[in-house]
Structures are given as C-alpha cells and as structure tokens.
N, C-alpha and C positions, 0 to 999 in steps of 0.2 A: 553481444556479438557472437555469431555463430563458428566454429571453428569445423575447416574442412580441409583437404588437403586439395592442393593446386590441381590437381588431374581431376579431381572430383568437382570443384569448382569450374573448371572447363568445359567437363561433360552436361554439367546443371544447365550454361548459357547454352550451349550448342540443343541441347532440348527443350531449354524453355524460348530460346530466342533471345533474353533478357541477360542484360551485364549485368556478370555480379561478383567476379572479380576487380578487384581494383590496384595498379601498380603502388607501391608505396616508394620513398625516399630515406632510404638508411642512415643519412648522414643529416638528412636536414629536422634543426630542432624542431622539437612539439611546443608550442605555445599553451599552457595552460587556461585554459575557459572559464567559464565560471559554472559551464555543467557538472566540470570535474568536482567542485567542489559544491554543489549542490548533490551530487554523489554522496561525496563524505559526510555531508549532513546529515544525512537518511541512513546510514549506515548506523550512523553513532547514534540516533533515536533508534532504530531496530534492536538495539542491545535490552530495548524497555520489551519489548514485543513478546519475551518468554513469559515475563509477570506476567502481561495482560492476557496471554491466551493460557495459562495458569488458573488466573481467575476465573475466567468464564467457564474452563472444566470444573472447577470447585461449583460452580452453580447449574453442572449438568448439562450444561452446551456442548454439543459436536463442535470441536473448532480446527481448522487449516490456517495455514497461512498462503501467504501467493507470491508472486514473484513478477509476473508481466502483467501486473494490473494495477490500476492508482488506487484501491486500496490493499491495505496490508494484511488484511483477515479476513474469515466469515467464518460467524459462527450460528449455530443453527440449535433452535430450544424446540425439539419433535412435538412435544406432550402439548404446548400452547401455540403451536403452529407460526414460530416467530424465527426470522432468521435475519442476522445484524452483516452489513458490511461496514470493515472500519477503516480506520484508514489512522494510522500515528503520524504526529506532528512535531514539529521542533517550533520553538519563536523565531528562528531564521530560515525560515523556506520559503526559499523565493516564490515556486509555483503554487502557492497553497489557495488561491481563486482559483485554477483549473484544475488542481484535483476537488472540489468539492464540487463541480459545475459537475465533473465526470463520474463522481462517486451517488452524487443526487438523482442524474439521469440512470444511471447504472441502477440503482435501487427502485425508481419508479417502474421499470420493464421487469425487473425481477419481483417486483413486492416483497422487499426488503427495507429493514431498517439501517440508515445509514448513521455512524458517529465518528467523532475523532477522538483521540483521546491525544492529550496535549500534554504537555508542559504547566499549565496553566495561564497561556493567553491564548483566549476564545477568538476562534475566527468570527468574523461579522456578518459571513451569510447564515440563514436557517437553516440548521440543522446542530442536530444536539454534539454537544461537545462535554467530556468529563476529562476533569484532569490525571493523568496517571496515581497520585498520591491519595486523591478522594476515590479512585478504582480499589486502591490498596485496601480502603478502610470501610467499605464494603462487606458486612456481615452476611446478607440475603440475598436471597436473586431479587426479592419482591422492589427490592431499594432498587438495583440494578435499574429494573424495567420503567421504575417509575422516573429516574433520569434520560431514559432515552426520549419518553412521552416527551 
C-alpha cells in the first residue's frame, strides 16, 4: 500500500480523474482474511531467502531479490548465459498454482530459468523444484545446474 498524504492524494484524483482516495471507519473492526495470513506465511519462508541467495553468490551468480513480483529472486550466471527466477515456497501456500502459472510465463518471455525452492514438498506442475536443505548441501554450481535441467 502506497503511503501519501491526504492533499497529495487529492491532487493525484483531481489530475488523473481517478479515485484514489478512500474514506476509512475508525471505529469499525477489521475482520481478519485469510490474505493476512497467507502474508505471514511468506514472510516466515523469506527468513530462508538470505541462505538461498548466499548460495547462489557462492557459485558466482549476480543475485537480487524482489518485492512486487511472484517470484522471490533472480539470479543471473554472465559466463554461461543462464539467468534463474525463483520463487520460495512454504507447504502451506495457498496460491502456489498461480504463482508457478505466473513465474513459468514470466520466464518464457524473459528466457529464464524458473524454480522453487521448498520445504520439501514438490509442487505438481513442471518446473524444477529443490528443496532448501538439498540447496544447502550443494558443493558445485555444476550440481546446481544439473537440478534445474
């Protein structure tokens, strides 16, 4: 959610024509969703995320991580012309069909390699999956690439 102040949000509609302020109600409770906690999910798998992008500088990849995209990383190997989006996983995430639908198309337009790296249970569509703990024990890049195949 973007954070602006109420004059500045006023000014935005009045220029673009579009609402984008919204009244809110102070007193009335917030019902918890089940977004919010498909939030927390992702949060507490992200704790894994420094390992994994660890790793992959251990084996010479450029790596970022990301924020407004369904997946969680990319990392990019110059010398062999390979560049990986990933995307981490918990066993309870509820969306985990539509980010691999969006992480698969994502990689098809970029010609990128797409994986997850889990917990250790494999989602059921095509694409490569390694589990965090078998990431850990990971001597070579050569291993690395031959799990993404």
């Amino acid at each position: 959610m973007a954070k602006a102040s109420v004059s500045a949000a006023y000014k935005l509609e009045w220029i673009l024509g579009v609402k984008i302020a919204q009244p809110i109600q102070l007193f009335q409770t917030i019902t918890q969703n089940k977004d919010f906690f498909a939030t927390a999910k992702r949060k507490i798998v992200r704790k894994r995320l420094p390992m994994i992008l660890k790793k992959f500088a251990h084996f010479n990849f450029k790596v970022t991580t990301t924020k407004m995209a369904p997946f969680d990383f990319i990392a990019q190997l110059p010398d062999e012309q390979l560049t990986i989006i990933g995307g981490v996983t918990g066993k309870n995430e509820s969306n985990i069909t539509q980010r691999i639908e969006e992480i698969t198309s994502i990689s098809k337009v970029i010609n990128a390699q797409p994986v997850f790296i889990t917990d250790g249970n494999k989602p059921l569509h095509n694409i490569p999956t390694i589990c965090w703990k078998e990431l850990e024990g990971i001597k070579f890049s050569e291993d690395l690439t031959t799990l993404l195949s």
